[in-house]
C-alpha positions as CSV (number, residue, x, y, z in Angstrom):
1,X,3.2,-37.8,70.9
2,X,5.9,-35.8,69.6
3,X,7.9,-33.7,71.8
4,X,7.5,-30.1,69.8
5,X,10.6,-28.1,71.2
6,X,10.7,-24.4,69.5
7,X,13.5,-22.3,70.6
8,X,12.3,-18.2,71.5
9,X,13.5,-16.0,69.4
10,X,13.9,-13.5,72.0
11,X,17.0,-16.0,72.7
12,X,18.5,-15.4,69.7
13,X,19.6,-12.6,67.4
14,X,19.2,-11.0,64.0
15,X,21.5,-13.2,62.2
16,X,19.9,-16.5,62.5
17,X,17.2,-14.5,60.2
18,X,19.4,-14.4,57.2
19,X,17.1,-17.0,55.4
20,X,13.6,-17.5,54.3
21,X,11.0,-18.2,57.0
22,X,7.1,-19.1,57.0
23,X,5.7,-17.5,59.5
24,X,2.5,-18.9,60.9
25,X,0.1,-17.9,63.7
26,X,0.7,-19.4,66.6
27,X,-2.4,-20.6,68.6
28,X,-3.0,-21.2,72.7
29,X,-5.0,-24.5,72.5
30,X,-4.8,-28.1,73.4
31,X,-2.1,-30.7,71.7
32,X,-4.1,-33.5,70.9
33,X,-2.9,-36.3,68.4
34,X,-5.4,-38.2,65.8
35,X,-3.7,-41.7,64.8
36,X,-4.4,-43.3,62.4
37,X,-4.0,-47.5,63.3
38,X,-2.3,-50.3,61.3
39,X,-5.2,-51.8,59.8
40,X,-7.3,-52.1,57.4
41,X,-10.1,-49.4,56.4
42,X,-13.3,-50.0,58.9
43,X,-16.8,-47.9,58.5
44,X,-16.4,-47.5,61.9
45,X,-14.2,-44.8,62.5
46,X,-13.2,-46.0,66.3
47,X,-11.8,-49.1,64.6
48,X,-9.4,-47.0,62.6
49,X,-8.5,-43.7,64.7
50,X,-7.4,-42.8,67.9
51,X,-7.8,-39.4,69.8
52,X,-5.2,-38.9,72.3
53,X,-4.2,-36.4,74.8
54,X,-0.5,-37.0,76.0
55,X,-0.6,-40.7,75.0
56,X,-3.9,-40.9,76.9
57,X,-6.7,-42.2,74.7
58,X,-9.8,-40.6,74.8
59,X,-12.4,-43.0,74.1
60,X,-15.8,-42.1,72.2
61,X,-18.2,-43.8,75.0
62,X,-17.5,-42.0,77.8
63,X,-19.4,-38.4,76.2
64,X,-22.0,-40.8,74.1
65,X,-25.1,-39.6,76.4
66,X,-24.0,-35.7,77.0
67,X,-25.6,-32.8,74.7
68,X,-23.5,-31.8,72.0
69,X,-25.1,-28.9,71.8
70,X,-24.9,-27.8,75.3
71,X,-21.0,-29.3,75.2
72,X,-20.5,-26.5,72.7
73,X,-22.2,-23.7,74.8
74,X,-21.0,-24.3,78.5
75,X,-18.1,-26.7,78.7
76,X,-14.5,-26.1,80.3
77,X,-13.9,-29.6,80.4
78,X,-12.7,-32.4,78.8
79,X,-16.5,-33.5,77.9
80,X,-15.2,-31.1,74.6
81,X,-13.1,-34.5,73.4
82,X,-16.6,-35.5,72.3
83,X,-16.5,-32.5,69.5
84,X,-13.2,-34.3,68.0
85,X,-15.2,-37.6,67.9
86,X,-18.1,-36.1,66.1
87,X,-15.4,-34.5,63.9
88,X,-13.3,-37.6,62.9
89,X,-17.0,-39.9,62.6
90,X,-18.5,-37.1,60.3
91,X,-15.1,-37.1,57.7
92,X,-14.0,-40.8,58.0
93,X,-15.6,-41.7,54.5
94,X,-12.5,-39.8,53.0
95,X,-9.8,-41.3,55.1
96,X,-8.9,-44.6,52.8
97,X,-6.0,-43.4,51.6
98,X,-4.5,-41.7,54.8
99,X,-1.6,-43.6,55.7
100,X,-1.4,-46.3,57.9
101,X,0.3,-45.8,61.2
102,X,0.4,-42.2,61.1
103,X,0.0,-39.8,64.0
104,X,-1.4,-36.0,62.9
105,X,-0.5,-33.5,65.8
106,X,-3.4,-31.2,66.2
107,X,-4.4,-28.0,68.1
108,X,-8.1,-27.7,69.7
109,X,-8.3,-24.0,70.4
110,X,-11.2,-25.4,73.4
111,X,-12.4,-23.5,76.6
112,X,-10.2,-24.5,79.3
113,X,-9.0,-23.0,82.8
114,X,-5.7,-23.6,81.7
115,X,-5.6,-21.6,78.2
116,X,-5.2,-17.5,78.4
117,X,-5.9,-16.0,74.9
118,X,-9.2,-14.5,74.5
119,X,-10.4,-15.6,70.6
120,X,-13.6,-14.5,69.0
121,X,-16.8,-17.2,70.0
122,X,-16.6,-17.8,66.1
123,X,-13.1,-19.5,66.3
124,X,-14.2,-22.0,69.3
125,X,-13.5,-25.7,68.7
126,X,-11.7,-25.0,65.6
127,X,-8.9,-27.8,64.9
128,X,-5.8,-26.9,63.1
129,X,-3.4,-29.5,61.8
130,X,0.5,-28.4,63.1
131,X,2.0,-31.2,61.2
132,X,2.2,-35.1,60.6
133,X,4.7,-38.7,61.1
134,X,4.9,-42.2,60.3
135,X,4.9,-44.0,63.3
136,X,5.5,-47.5,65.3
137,X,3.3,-47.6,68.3
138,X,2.1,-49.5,71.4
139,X,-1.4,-49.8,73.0
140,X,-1.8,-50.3,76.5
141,X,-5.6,-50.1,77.3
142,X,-6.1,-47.1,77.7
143,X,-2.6,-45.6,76.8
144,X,-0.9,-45.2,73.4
145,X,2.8,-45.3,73.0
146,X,3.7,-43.4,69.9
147,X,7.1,-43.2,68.4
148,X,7.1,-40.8,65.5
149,X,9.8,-40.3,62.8
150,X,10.1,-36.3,62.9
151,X,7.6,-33.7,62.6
152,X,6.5,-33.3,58.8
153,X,4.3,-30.5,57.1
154,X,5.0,-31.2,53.6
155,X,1.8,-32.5,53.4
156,X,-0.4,-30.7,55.4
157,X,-2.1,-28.6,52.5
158,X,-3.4,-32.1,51.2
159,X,-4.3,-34.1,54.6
160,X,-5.9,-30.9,55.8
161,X,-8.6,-30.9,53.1
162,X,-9.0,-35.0,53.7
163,X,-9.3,-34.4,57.3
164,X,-11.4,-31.1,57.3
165,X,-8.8,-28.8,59.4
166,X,-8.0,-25.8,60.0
167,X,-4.4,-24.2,59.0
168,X,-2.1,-22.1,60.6
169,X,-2.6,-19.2,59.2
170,X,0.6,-18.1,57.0
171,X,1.2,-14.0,58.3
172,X,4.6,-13.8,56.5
173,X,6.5,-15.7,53.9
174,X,9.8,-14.1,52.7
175,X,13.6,-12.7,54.7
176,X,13.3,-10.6,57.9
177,X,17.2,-9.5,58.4
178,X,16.7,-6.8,56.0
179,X,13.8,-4.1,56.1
180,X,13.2,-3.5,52.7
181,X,13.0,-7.1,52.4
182,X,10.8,-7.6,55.2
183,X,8.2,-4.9,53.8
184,X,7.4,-7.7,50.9
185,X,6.6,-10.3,52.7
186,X,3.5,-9.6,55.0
187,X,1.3,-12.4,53.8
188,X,-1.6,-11.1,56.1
189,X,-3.4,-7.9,57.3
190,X,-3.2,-8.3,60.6
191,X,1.1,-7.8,59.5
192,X,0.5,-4.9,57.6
193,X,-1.9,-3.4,60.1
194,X,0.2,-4.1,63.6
195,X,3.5,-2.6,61.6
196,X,2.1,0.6,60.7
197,X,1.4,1.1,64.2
198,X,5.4,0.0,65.1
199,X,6.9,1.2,62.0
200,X,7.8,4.8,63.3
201,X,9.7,4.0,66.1
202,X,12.1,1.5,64.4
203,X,15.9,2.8,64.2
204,X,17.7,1.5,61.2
205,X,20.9,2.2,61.9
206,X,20.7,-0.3,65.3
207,X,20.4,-3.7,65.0
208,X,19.0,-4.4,68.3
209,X,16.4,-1.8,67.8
210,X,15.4,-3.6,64.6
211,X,15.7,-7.4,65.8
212,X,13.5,-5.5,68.9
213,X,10.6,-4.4,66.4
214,X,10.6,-8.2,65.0
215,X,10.0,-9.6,68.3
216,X,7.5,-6.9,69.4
217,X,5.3,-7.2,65.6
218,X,5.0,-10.9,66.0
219,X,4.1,-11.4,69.7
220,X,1.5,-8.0,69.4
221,X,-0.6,-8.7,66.1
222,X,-4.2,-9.4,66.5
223,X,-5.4,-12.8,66.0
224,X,-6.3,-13.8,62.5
225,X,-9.3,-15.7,64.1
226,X,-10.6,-12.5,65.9
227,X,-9.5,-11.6,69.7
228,X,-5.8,-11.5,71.2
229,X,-3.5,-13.3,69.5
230,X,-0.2,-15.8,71.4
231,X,2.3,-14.9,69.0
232,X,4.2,-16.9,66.3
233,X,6.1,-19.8,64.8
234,X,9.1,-19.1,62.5
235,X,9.5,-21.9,60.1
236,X,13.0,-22.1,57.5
237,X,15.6,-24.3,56.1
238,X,18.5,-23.9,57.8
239,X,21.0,-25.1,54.9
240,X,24.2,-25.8,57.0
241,X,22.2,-28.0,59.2
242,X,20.5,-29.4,56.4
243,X,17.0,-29.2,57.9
244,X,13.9,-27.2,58.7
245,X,14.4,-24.9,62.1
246,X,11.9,-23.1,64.4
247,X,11.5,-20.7,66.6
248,X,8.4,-18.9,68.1
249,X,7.6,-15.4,69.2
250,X,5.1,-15.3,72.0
251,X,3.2,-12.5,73.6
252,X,4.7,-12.1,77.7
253,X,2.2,-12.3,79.0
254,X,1.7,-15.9,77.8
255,X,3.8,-16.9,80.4
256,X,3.2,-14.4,83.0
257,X,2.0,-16.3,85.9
258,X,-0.1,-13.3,87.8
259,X,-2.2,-12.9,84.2
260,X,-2.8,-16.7,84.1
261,X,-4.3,-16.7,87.4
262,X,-6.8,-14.2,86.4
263,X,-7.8,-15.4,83.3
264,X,-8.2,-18.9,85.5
265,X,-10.5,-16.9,87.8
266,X,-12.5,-16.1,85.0
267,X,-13.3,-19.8,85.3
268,X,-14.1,-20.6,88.7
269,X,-17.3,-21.2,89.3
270,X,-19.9,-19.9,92.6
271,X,-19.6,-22.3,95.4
272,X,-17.3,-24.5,93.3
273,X,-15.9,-26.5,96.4
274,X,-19.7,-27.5,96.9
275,X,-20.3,-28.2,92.9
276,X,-17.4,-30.6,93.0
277,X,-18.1,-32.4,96.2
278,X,-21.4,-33.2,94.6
279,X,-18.9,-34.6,91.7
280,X,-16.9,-36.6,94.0
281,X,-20.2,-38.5,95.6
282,X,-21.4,-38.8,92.5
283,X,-18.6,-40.8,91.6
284,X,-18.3,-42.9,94.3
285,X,-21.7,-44.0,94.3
286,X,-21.3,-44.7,90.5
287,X,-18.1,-46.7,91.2
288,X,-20.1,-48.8,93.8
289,X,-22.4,-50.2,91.4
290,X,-20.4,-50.7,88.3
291,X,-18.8,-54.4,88.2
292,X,-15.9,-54.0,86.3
293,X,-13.6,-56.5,84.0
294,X,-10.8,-56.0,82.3
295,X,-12.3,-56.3,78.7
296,X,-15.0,-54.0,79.4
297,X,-13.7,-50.6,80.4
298,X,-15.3,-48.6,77.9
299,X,-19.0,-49.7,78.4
300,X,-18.1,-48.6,82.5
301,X,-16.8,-45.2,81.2
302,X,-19.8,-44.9,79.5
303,X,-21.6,-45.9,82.3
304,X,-20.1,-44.2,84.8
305,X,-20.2,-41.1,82.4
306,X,-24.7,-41.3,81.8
307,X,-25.1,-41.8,85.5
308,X,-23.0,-38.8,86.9
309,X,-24.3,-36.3,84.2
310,X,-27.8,-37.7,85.3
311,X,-26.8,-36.6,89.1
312,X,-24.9,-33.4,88.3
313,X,-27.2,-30.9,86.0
314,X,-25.0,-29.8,83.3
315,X,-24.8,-26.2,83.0
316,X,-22.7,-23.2,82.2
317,X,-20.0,-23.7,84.8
């Protein structure tokens, strides 16, 4: 998967915003890549796609027998990978003419211990397409090797209809180094809204002050999808370089390490040392019966996957 490196803005200063950025919403999910293989169109969506989770493949069978329904409701886990699955098998009749040999780099905006930003139920599960590359690749069981080109959005509007995903949603569009300027651009309420709130306590006549209120409106807004937002991502042409740059805005406390470790609390689950030991023998027993081969690792993770949800009841923790 490609290695998405944004520079903070908070880094920089006003200058490097003397040209025109897109400014999009930037979300607190999971990176997860949909590939699209080198071969020929199949009905069967597993014979054409892979879903990945840094290069690890995540293979349809091992959720085939869990509720989706339930999955939706309760899960903090990875047994949400089966959601992506449903969602590639249910829009595959369009996919023909996506390319071969191209990776699409997506964010699952999932329940997870790890993730911090509070969104409303309503945006759950949602997918949003970041961006796109042609790629060469290598499988290795259970592993794909990806190589991709460069990131690429040029295309997004278009594969993001084909694929049925969600956008980044566009909050800005125009220059930010001048005020006046600035004031035109707000693509989005949630702009307009958060810098009314700011707007009295910017001082002109100070550039810091200024570059300060552009750091403070991006990283405060509310979420376009409802709930706390993570901040944003600051996409232009940087004409002396001759390419597209980014940088990103993001709320503190994204990175604040006493705030994750409560919202991971929020997680943790009564007697959870018990609930997992139950996991763990579970397991073992599981891995006592299954005879495995080399060729047949899916059916055992499928397997392996009925049996221990038969053991464990599935619930809300």
């Amino acid at each position: 998967m490609l290695d998405i490196k944004i520079v903070n803005l908070g880094k920089k200063s006003l200058k490097v915003l003397n040209k025109e950025f897109t400014v999009t919403e930037k979300f607190d999910g999971t990176k997860l890549s949909l590939v699209r293989l080198d071969n020929e169109w199949n009905e069967d969506y597993r014979k054409n796609w892979i879903v990945s989770f840094k290069n690890q493949i995540i293979f349809s069978e091992e959720f085939e027998n869990l509720d989706l329904d339930k999955i939706k409701e309760f899960s903090v886990g990875i047994s949400q990978y089966k959601i992506v699955h449903e969602h590639l098998k249910s829009i595959h009749y369009k996919t023909k003419n996506i390319p071969k040999s191209t990776e699409f780099f997506i964010e699952f905006l999932q329940r997870k211990p790890t993730l911090v930003r509070d969104y409303e139920s309503s945006a759950r599960h949602k997918l949003f397409l970041i961006g796109y590359s042609p790629i060469s690749y290598k499988l290795l069981d259970s592993v794909i090797i990806t190589e991709p080109e460069k990131l690429n959005t040029e295309r997004n509007q278009e594969f993001s209809k084909i694929l049925n995903l969600d956008l980044p949603t566009i909050i800005y569009k125009g220059r930010l180094d001048n005020f006046e300027l600035f004031k035109q651009g707000w693509k989005h309420q949630v702009i307009k809204k958060r810098y009314n709130n700011l707007k009295d306590n910017i001082k002109l006549n100070e550039e810091n002050s200024y570059f300060e209120f552009i750091l403070n409106l991006f990283s405060t807004f509310e979420s376009t999808v409802g709930g706390d937002s993570e901040g944003a991502v600051l996409q232009g042409f940087d004409e002396k370089k001759g390419k597209m740059v980014y940088y990103k805005v993001v709320k503190e406390s994204q990175y604040d390490k006493t705030f994750r470790l409560s919202k991971k609390q929020e997680f943790d689950i009564l007697e959870k040392d018990a609930y997992w030991s139950l996991v763990r023998e579970a397991g073992e027993r599981v891995l006592e019966e299954l005879t495995l081969t080399h060729s047949d690792y899916k059916n055992a993770l499928k397997m392996a996957s009925n049996k221990i949800y038969k053991e464990i009841e599935f619930n809300e923790n």
